[in-house]
N, CA, C and O of each residue as an XYZ file, in Angstrom:
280
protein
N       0.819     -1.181      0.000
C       0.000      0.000      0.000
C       0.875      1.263      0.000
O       0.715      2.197     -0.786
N       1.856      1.199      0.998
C       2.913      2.276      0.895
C       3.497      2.800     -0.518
O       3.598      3.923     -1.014
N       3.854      1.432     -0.972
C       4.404      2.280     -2.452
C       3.624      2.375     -3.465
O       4.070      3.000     -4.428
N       2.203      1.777     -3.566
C       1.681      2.335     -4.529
C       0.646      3.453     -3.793
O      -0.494      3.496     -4.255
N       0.947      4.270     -2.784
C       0.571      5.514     -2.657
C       2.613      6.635     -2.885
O       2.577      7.815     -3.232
N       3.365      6.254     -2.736
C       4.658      7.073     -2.909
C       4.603      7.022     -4.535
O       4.837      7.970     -5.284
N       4.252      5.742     -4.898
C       4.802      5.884     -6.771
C       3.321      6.973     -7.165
O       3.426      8.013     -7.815
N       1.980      6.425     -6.590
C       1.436      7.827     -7.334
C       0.998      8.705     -7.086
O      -0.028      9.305     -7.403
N       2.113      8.909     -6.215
C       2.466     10.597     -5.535
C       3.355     11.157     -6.839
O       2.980     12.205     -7.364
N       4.214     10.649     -7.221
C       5.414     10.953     -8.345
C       4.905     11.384     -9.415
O       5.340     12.301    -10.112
N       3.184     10.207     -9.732
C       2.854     11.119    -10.834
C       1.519     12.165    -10.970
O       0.525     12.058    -10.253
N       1.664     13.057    -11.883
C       1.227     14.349    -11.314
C      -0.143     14.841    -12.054
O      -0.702     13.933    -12.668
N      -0.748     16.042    -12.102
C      -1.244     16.741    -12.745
C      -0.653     17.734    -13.310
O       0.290     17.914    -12.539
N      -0.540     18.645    -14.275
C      -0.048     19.572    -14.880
C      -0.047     20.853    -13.348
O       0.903     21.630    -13.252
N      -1.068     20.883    -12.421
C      -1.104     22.084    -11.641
C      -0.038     22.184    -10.552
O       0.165     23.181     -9.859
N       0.966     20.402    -10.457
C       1.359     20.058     -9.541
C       2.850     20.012     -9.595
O       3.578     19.767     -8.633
N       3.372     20.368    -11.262
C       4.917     20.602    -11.918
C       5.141     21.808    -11.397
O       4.308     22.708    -11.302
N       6.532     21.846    -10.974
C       7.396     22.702    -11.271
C       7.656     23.647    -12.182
O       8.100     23.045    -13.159
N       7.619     24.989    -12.440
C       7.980     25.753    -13.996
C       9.111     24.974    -14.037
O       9.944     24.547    -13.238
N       8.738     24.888    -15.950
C       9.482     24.310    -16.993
C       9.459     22.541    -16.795
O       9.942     21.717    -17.572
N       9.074     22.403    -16.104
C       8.636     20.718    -15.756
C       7.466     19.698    -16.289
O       7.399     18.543    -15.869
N       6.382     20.333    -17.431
C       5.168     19.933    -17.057
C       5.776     18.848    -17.962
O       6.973     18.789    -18.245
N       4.689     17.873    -18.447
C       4.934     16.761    -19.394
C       5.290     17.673    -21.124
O       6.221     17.483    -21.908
N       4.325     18.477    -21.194
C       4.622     19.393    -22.515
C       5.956     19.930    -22.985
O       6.563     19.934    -24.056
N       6.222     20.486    -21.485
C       7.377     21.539    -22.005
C       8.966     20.708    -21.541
O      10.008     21.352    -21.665
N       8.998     19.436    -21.079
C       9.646     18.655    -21.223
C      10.153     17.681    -22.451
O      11.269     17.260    -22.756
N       9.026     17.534    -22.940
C       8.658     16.991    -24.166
C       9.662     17.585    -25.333
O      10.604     17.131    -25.983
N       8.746     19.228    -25.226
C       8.990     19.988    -26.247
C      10.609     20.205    -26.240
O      11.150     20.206    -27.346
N      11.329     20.367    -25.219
C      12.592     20.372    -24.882
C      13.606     19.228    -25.437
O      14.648     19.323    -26.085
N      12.903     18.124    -24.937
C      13.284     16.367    -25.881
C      13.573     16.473    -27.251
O      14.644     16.249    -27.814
N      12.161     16.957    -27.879
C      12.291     17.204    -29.075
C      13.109     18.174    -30.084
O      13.316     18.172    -31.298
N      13.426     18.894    -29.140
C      14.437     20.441    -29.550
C      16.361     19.658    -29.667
O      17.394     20.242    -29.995
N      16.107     17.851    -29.146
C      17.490     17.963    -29.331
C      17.992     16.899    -30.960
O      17.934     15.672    -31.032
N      18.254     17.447    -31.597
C      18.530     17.019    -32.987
C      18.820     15.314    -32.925
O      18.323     14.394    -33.574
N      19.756     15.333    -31.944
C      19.489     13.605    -32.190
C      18.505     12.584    -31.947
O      18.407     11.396    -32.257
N      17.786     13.425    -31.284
C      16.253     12.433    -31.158
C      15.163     12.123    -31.952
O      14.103     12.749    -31.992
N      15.488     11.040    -32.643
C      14.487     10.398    -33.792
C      13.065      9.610    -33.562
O      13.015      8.426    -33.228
N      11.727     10.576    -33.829
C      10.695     10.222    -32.974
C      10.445      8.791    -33.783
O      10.618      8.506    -34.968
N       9.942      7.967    -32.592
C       9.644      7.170    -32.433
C      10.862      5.360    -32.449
O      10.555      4.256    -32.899
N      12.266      5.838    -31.722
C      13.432      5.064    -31.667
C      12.807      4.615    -30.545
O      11.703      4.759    -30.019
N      14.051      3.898    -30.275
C      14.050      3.191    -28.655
C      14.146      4.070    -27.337
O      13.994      3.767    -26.153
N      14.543      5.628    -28.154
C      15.457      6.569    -26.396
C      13.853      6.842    -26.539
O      13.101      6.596    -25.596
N      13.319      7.429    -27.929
C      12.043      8.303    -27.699
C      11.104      7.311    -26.641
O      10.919      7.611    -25.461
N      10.550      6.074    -27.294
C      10.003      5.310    -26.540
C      10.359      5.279    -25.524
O       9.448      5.122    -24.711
N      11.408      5.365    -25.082
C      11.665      5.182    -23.593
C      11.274      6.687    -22.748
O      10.817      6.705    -21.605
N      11.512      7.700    -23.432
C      11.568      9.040    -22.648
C      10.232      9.272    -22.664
O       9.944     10.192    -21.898
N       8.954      8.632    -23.442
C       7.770      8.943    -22.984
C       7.281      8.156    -21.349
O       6.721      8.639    -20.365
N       7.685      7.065    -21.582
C       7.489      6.315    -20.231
C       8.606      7.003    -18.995
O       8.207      7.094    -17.834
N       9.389      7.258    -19.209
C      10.268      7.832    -18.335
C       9.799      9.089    -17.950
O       9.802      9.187    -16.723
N       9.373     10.147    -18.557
C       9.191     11.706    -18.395
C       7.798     11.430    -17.593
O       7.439     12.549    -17.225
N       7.244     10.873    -17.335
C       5.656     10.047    -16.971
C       5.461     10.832    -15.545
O       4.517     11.501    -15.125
N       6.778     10.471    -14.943
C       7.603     10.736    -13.890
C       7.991     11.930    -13.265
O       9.059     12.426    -13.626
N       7.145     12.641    -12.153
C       7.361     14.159    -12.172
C       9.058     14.209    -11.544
O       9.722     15.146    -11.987
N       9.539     13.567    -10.875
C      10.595     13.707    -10.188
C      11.501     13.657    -11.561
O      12.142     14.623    -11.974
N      11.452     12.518    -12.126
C      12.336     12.431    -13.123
C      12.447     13.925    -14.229
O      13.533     14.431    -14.510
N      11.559     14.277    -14.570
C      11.400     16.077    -15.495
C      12.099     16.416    -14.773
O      13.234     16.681    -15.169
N      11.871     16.525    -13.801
C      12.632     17.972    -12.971
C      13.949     17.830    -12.514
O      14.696     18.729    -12.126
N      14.222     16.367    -12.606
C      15.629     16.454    -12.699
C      15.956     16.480    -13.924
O      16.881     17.290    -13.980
N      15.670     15.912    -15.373
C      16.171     16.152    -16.299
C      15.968     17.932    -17.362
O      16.266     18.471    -18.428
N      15.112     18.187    -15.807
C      15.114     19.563    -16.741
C      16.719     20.997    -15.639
O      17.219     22.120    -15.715
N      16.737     19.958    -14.970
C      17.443     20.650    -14.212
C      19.419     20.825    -14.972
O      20.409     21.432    -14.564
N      19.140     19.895    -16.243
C      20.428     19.417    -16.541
C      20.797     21.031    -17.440
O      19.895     21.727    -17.908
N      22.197     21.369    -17.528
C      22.443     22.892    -18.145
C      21.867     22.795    -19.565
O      20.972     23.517    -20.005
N      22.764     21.393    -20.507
C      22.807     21.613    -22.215
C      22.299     20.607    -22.691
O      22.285     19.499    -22.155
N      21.768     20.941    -23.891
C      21.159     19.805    -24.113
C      21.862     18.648    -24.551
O      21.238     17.765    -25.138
N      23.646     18.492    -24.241
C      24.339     17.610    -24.788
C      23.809     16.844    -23.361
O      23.290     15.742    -23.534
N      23.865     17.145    -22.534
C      23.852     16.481    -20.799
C      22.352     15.686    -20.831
O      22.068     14.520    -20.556
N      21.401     16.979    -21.348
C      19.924     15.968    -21.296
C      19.998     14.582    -22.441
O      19.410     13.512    -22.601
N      20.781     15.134    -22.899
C      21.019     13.257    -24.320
C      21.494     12.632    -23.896
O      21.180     11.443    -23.944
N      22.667     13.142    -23.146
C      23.401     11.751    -22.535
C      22.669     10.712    -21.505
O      23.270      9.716    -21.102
């Protein structure tokens, strides 16, 4: 019961992101980096991954977008 109230605590509503965190503008950020070819294996993965409010906000926390690819 504990962790499936902590895991969906993690995921959110749009009212409940951080600026620059929501699922959109994370997204839109993903997509802004040239090597990301929609619909590969990273893309597939970064939709299930970004799902994840903790996870955005750390990957939005990264400086360049060489760091968010890596």
């Amino acid at each position: 019961m504990i962790d499936s109230i902590s895991t969906r605590s993690d995921y959110t509503s749009s009212f409940m992101d951080n600026k620059w965190c929501s699922i959109e503008e994370v997204m839109a950020k993903f997509h802004s980096i040239d090597e990301v070819v929609f619909m590969n294996e990273l893309y597939c993965f970064a939709t299930e991954y970004f799902m994840v409010r903790s996870r955005r906000e750390m990957w939005a926390t990264l400086e360049t977008k060489k760091r968010k690819f890596q």
